[in-house]
C-alpha positions as CSV (number, residue, x, y, z in Angstrom):
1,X,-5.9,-22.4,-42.1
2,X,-2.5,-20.9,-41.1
3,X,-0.1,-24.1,-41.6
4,X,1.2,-22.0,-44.6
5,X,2.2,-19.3,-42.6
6,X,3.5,-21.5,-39.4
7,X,5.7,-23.4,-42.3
8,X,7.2,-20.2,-43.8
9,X,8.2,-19.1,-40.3
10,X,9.7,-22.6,-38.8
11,X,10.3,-24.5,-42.5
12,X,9.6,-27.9,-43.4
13,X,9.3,-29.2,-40.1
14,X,5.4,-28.7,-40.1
15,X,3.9,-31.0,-41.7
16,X,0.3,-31.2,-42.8
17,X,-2.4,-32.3,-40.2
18,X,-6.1,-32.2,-39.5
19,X,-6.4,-29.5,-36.7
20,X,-2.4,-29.0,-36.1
21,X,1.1,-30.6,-35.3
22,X,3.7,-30.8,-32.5
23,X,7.6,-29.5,-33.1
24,X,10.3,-29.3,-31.4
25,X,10.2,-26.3,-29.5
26,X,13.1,-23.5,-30.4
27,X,13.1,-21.8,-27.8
28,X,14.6,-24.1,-25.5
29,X,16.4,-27.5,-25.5
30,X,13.7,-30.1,-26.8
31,X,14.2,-33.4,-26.9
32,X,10.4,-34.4,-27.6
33,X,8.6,-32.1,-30.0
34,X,6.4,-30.3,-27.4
35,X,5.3,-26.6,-29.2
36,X,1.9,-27.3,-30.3
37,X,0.3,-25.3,-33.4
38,X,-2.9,-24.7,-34.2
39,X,-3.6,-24.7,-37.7
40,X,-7.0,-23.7,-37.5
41,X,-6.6,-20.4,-35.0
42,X,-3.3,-19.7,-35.6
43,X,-2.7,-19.9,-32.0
44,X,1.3,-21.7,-30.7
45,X,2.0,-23.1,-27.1
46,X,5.0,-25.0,-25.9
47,X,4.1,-27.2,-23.0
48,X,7.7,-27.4,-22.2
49,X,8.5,-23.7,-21.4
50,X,5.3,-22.4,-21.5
51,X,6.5,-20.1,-24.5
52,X,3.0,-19.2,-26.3
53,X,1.1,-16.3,-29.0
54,X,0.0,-16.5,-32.4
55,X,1.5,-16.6,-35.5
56,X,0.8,-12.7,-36.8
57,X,3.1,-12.1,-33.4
58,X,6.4,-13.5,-35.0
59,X,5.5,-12.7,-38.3
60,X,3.9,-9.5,-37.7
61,X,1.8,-9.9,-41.0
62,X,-1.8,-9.3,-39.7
63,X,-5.1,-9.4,-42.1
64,X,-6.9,-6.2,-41.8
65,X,-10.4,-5.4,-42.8
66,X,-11.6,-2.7,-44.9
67,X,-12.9,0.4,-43.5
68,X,-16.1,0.5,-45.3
69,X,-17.6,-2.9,-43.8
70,X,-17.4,-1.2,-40.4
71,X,-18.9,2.0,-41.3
72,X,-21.9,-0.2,-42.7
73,X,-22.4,-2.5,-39.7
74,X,-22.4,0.9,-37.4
75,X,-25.1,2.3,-40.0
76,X,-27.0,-0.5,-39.8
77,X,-27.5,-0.2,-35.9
78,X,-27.8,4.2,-36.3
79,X,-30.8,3.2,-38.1
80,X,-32.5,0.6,-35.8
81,X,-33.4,2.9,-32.6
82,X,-34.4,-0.9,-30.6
83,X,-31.6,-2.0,-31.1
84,X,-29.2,0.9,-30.0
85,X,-31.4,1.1,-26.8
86,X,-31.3,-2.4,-26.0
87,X,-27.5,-1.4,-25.6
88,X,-28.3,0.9,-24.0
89,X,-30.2,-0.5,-21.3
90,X,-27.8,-3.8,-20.7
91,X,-24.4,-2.3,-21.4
92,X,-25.2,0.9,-20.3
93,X,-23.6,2.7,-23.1
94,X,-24.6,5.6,-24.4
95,X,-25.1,7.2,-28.2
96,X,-21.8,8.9,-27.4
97,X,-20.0,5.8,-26.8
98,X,-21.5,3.7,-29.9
99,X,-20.2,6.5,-32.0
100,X,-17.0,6.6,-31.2
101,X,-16.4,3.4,-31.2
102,X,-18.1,2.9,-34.3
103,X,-19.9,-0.3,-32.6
104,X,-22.5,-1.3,-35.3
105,X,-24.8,-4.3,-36.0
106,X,-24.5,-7.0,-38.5
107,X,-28.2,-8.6,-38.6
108,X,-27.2,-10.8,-35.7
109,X,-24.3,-9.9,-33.9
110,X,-23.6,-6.5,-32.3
111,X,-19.7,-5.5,-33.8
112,X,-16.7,-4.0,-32.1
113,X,-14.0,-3.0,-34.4
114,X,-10.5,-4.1,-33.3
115,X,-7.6,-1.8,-34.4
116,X,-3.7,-2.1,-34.5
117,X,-0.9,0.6,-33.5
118,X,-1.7,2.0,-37.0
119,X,-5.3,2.3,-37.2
120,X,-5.9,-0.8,-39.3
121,X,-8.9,-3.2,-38.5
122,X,-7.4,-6.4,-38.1
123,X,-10.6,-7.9,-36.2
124,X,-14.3,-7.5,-35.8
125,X,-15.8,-8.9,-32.2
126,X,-19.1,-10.1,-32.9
127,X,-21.5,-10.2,-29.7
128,X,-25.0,-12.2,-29.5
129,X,-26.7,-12.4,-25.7
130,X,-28.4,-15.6,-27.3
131,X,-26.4,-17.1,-30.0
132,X,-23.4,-19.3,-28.9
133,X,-20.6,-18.5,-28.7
134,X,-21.4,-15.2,-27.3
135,X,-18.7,-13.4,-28.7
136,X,-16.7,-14.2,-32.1
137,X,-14.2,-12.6,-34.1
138,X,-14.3,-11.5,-37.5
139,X,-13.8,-14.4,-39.4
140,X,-10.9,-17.0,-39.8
141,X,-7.4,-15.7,-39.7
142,X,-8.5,-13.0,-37.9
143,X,-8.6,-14.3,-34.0
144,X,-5.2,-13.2,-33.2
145,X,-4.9,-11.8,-29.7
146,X,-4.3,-7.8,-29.2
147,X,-5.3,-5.2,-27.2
148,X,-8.8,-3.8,-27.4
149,X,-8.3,-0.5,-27.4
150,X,-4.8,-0.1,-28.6
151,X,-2.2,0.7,-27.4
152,X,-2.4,1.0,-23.7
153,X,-0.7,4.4,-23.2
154,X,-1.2,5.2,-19.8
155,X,0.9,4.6,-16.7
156,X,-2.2,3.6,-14.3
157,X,-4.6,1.0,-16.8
158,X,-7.4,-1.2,-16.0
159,X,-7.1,-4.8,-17.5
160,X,-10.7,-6.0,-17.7
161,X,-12.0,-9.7,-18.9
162,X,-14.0,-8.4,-21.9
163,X,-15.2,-5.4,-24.4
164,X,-18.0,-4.8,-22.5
165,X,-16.7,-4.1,-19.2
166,X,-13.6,-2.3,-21.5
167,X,-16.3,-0.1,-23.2
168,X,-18.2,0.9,-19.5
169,X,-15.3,1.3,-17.8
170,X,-13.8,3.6,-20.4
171,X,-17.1,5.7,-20.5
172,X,-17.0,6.1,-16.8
173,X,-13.4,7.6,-17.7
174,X,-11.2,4.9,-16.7
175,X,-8.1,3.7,-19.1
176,X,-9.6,0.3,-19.8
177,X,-7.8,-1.9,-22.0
178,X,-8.7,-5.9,-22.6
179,X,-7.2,-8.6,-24.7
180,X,-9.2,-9.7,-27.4
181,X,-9.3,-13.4,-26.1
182,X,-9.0,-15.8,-22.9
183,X,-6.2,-15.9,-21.4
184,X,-4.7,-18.3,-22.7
185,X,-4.1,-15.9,-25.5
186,X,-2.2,-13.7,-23.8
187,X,1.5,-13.1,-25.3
188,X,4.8,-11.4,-24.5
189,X,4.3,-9.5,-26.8
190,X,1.3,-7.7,-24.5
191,X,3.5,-8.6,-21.1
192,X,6.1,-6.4,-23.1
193,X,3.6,-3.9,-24.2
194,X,2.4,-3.1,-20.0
195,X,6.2,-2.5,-19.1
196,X,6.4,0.0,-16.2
197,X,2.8,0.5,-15.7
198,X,0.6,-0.3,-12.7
199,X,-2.2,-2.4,-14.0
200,X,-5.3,-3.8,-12.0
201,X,-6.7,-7.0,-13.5
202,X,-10.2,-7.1,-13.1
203,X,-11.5,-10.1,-14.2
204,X,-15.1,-11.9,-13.6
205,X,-15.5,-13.6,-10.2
206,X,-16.4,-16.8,-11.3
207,X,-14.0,-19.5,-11.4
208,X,-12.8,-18.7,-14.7
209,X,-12.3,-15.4,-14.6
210,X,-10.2,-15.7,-11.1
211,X,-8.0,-18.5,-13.0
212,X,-7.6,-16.0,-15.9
213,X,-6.8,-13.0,-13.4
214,X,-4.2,-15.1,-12.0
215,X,-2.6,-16.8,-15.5
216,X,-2.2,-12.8,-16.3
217,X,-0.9,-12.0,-13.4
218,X,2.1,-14.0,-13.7
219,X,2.3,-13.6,-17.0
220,X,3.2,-9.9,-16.4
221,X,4.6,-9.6,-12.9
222,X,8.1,-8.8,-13.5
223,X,7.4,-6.3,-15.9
224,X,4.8,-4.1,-14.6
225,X,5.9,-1.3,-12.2
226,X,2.8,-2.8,-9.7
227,X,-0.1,-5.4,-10.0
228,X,-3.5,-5.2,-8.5
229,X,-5.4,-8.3,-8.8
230,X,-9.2,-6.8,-7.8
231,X,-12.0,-8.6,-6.9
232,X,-15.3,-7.2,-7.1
233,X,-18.0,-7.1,-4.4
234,X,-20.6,-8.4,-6.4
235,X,-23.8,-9.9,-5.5
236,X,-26.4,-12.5,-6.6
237,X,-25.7,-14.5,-10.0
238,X,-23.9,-11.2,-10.7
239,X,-20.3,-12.0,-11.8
240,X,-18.7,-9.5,-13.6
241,X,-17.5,-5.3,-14.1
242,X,-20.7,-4.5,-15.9
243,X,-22.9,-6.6,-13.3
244,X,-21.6,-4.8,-10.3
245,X,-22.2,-1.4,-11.8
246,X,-25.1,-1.5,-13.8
247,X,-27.3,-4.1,-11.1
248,X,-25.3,-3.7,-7.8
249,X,-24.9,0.0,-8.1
250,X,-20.9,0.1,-8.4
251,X,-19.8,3.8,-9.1
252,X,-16.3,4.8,-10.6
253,X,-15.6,6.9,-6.8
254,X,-16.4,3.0,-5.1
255,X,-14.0,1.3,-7.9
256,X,-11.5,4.2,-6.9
257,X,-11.8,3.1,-3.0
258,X,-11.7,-0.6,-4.2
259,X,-8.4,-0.4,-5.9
260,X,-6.9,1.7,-3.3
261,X,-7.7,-1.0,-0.8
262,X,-6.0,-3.9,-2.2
263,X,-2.6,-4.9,-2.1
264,X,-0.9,-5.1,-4.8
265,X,1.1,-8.1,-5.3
266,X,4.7,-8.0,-4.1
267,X,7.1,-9.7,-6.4
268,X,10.8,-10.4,-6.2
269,X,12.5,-8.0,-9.2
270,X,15.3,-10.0,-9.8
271,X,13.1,-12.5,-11.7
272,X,12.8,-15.3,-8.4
273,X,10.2,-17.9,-8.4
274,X,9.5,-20.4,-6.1
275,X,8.7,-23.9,-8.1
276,X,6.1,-26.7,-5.9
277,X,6.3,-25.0,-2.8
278,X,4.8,-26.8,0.1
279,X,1.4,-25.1,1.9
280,X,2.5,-24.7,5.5
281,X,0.8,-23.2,8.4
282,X,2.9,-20.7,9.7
283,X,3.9,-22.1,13.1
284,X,5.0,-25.3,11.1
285,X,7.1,-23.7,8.7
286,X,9.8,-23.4,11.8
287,X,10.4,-27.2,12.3
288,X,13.7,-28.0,11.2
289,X,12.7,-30.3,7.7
290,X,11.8,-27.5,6.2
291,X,15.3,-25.2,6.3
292,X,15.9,-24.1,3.3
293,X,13.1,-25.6,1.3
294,X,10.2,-24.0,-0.7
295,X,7.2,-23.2,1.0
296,X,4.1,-20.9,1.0
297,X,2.1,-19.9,4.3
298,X,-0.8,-17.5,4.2
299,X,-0.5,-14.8,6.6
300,X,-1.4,-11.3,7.7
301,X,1.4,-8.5,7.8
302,X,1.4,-7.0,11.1
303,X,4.1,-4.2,10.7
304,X,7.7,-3.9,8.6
305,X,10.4,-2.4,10.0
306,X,11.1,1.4,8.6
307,X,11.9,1.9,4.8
308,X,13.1,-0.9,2.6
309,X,16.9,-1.9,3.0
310,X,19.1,-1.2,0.1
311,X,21.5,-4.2,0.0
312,X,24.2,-5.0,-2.7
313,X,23.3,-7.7,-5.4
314,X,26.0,-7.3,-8.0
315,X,29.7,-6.2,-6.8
316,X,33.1,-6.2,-8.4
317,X,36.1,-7.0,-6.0
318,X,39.0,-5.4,-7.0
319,X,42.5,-5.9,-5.6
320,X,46.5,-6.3,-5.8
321,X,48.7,-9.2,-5.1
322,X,49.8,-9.3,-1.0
323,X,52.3,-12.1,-0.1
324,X,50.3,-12.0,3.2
325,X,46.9,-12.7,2.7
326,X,47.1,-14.3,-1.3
327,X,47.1,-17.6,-1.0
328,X,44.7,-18.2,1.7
329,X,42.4,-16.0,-0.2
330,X,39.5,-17.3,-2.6
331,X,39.6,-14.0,-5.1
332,X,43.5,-14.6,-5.2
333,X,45.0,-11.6,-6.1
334,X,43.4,-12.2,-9.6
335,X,42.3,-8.7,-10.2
336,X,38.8,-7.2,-11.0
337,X,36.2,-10.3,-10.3
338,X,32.7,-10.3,-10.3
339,X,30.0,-11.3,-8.0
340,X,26.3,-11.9,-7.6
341,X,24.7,-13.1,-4.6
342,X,22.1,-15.7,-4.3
343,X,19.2,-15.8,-2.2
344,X,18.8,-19.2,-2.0
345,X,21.7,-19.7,1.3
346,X,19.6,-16.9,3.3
347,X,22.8,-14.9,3.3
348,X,22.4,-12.1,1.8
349,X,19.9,-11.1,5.3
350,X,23.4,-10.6,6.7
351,X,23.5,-7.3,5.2
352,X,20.4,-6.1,6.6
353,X,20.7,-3.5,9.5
354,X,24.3,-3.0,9.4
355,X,26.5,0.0,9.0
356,X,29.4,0.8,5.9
357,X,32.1,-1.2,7.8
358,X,29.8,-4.3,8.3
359,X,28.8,-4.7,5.2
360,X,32.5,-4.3,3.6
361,X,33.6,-6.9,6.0
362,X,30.7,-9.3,5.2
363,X,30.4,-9.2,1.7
364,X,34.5,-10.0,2.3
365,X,33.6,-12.9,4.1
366,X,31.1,-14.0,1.6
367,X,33.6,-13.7,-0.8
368,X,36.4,-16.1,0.8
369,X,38.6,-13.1,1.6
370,X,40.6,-12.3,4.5
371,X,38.6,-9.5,6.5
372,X,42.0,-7.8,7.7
373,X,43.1,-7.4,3.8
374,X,43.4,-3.7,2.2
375,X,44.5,-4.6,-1.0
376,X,41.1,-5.0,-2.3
377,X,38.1,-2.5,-3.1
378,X,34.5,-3.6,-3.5
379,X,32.4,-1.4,-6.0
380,X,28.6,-2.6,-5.9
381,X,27.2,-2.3,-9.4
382,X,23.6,-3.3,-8.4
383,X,21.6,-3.0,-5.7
384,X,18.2,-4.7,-4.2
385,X,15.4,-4.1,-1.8
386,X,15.1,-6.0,1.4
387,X,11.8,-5.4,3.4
388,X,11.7,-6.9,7.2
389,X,8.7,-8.0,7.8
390,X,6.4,-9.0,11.4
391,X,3.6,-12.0,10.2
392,X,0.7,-13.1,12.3
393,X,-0.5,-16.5,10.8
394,X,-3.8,-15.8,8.6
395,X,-5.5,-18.8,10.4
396,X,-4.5,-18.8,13.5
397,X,-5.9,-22.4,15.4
398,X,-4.7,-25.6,15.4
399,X,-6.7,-28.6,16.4
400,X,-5.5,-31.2,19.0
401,X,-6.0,-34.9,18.8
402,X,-8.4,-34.7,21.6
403,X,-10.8,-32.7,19.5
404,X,-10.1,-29.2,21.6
405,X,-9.0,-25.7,19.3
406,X,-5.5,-24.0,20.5
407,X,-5.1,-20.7,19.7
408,X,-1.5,-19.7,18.3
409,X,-0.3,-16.4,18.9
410,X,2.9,-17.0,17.0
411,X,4.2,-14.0,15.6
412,X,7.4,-14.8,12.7
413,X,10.4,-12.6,11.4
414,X,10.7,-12.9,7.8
415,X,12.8,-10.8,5.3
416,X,11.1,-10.0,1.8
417,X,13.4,-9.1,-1.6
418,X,12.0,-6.0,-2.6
419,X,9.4,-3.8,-1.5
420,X,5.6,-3.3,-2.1
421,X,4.1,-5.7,0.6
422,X,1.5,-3.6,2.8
423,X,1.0,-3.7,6.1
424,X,-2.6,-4.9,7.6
425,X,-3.5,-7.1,4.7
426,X,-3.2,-10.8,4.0
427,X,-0.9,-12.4,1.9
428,X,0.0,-16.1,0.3
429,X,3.5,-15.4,0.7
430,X,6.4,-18.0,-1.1
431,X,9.9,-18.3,-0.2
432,X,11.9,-20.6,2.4
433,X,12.6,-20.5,5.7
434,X,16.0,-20.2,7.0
435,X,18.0,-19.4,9.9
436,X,18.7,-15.8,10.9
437,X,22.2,-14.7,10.9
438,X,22.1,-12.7,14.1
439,X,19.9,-15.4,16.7
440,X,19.7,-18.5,14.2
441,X,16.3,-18.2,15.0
442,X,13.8,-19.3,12.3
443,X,12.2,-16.7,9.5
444,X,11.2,-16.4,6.5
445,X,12.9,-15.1,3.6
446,X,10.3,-14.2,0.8
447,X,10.3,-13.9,-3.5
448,X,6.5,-13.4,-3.9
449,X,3.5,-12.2,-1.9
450,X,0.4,-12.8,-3.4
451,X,-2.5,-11.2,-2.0
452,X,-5.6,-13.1,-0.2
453,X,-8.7,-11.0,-1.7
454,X,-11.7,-13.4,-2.0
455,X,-14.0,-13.8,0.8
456,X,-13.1,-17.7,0.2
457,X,-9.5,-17.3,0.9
458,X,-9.3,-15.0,3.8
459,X,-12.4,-16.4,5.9
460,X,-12.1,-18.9,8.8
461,X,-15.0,-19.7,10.0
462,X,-14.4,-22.5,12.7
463,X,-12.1,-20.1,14.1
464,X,-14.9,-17.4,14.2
465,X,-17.0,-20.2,15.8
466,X,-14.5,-20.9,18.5
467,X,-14.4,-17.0,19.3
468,X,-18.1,-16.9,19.7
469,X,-18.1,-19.9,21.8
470,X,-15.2,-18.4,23.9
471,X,-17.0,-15.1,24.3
472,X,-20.3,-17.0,25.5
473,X,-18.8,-18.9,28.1
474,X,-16.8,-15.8,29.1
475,X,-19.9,-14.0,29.4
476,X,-21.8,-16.9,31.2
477,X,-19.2,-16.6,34.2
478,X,-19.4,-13.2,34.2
479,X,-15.6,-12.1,33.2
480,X,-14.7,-9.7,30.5
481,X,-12.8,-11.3,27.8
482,X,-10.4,-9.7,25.4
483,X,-9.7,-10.8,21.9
């Protein structure tokens, strides 16, 4: 049980309980306790802020296990050829790979030692194709959630759901890495530990394995450099990394083309997040009641407009007292005075497209001063990305109330805050739609595009129907039809 360890690290506060307690949470204003602890895994979560880990995380005081019981479990299984070649033959690892990873047998369970930064064994994973559960760790206090193989040194990694994808994909000479738990294990201390790195997460195809692939993703999405969230073309009951290779015939060159091909997902750096937004089709997100509000709208990116834009975000405006323009002036003559502009007016698109002088005079503007004053210097400190963007809905019918299918052909403006988004693929994109500066005609301005990568998400198939209904009749009368 770890409630001795969870009350040396938040004091008298936890009190003794059959499975675990609720505190107030201390990492953000709590007025009901709402940071549960689990006594028996060791395992926090705050359903307030969503702050979670384990214990061994804040107090960094991890059991480890002694080198000797690993070397004996990996003897045990050197000495039963069945068993290595049943391994063999549903893993697909080989004697190299058992070696070196010192995977070994117990008597029941198959074991995969887990080590830390330094070497030390702080878990065992125990793996039974019969017993239940399938996998286990070590033994009580030792569940805590870490990297499996650690640490992830690369700049390119693959984040699989498991060991034994981890363990194929590495011998098929991928960087493979996995957290040693679901994941709703995952910590900041492994968001902080991907910083800077491109990562593609692939997870199992089944439902919880695409809910997991998408709790990491946002776990980690403002850290990473780039995200890939990869769905594998699996077939059959077959659901997962080691399915698709060793019964679909997956090789690493068609994982190569795989992760080339999907989009990574596009996320605002400076930390923006759209909270409830409404699902819009794309034509609808122009009506008026929804200026300014939150919404997401899946669409296909038909084309951006050059290279990102390199806008200001940050800017000091500096300046000396003028009996002229002073007291009608916001910054009023009160020296050096920062700024930061939000994205939430849709004004910051102003910048976009416009020469030296422009943008001087509008960040002026934006910043209550005179436009004709001279007194005053802008120096930006920070700068962001602004990517125009041309979207064809991803579904691209409505249906009357008569029953009959309209086409729409729409094809929207929007502005995205950063850069990443790929043209030619489909996207859940999230942001709000706002007026543009220059027409006050209606686009989008966009914090996150998520990519649509599942045969269930991008599909329409009434529309597909309506196509092949439209081709027949075009055929029928004897006229060519283009689509």
């Amino acid at each position: 049980m770890y409630i001795e360890k969870f009350r040396s690290y938040f004091g008298d506060i936890v009190q003794p309980h059959d499975k675990g307690t609720k505190i107030p949470c201390q990492w953000h204003e709590d007025k009901d306790p709402s940071l549960f602890l689990n006594y028996k895994t060791g395992q926090f979560i705050c359903y307030g802020c969503g702050k979670r880990g384990h214990i061994d995380d804040l107090t960094g005081k991890a059991p480890t296990i002694d080198e000797e019981v690993v070397e004996r479990f990996h003897k045990h299984l050197l000495e039963e050829p069945k068993l290595m070649e049943w391994l063999k033959v549903t893993k697909g690892w080989t004697t190299e790979t058992l070696v070196n990873l010192k995977i070994g047998f117990n008597g029941s369970r198959y074991t995969i030692p887990v080590r830390d930064e330094r070497g030390n064994i702080i878990n065992i994973r125990m793996y039974s194709a019969s017993a239940a559960p399938k996998i286990m760790s070590f033994g009580e206090g030792y569940g805590a959630a870490a990297f499996f193989p650690y640490p992830p040194v690369e700049d390119d990694i693959l984040l699989m759901e498991g060991e034994s994808d981890t363990i194929l994909a590495r011998q098929l000479g991928f960087p493979a890495y996995c957290q040693t738990g679901g994941a709703d294990t995952w910590t900041e201390k492994m968001t902080a530990a991907l910083a800077d790195k491109r990562v593609s997460v692939i997870y199992d195809t089944d439902r919880p394995g695409i809910r997991g692939a998408k709790k990491v993703v946002a776990a980690i999405k403002f850290t990473v450099k780039e995200v890939r969230n990869i769905f594998l073309p699996v077939t059959g009951g077959n659901k997962d990394f080691s399915d698709w290779i060793l019964r679909d015939g997956g090789s690493a060159d068609d994982l190569k083309e795989i992760i080339a091909g999907t989009p990574p997902y596009a996320v605002s750096k400076v930390h923006v997040e759209i909270s409830n937004p409404t699902y819009l089709k794309l034509y609808d997100t122009a009506h008026a009641q929804w200026a300014f509000k939150p919404i997401e709208t899946d669409v296909t990116v038909a084309g951006k407009d050059r290279a990102p834009y390199v806008v200001p975000r940050k800017f000091t405006v500096s300046c000396t007292p003028s009996q002229k323009y002073c007291p009608a002036c916001k910054n009023n003559g009160s020296g050096n005075k920062e700024y930061e502009l939000s994205w939430e007016d849709g004004k910051l698109i102003q910048l976009v497209d416009v020469n030296d002088i422009m943008k001087t005079q509008t960040l002026k503007v934006m910043c209550g001063i005179m436009v004709h004053c001279k007194s005053c210097e802008i120096e930006v400190s920070e700068f962001q990305n602004i990517e125009k963007l041309a979207l064809f809905p991803q579904r691209t019918y409505r249906e009357n109330n008569d029953m009959t299918v309209e086409v729409d052909t729409i094809l929207k403006k929007a502005y995205f805050i950063g850069s990443g988004v790929q043209t030619n693929a489909a996207y859940r994109l999230r942001g709000i739609p706002i007026p543009d500066s220059k027409d006050q005609a209606s686009v989008l301005l966009v914090v996150e595009a998520d990519p649509l990568n599942t045969i269930e998400e991008v599909t329409d198939t009434k529309l597909c129907e309506f196509f092949r209904e439209e081709a027949k009749n075009e055929t029928n009368s004897g006229q060519a039809t283009e689509v």
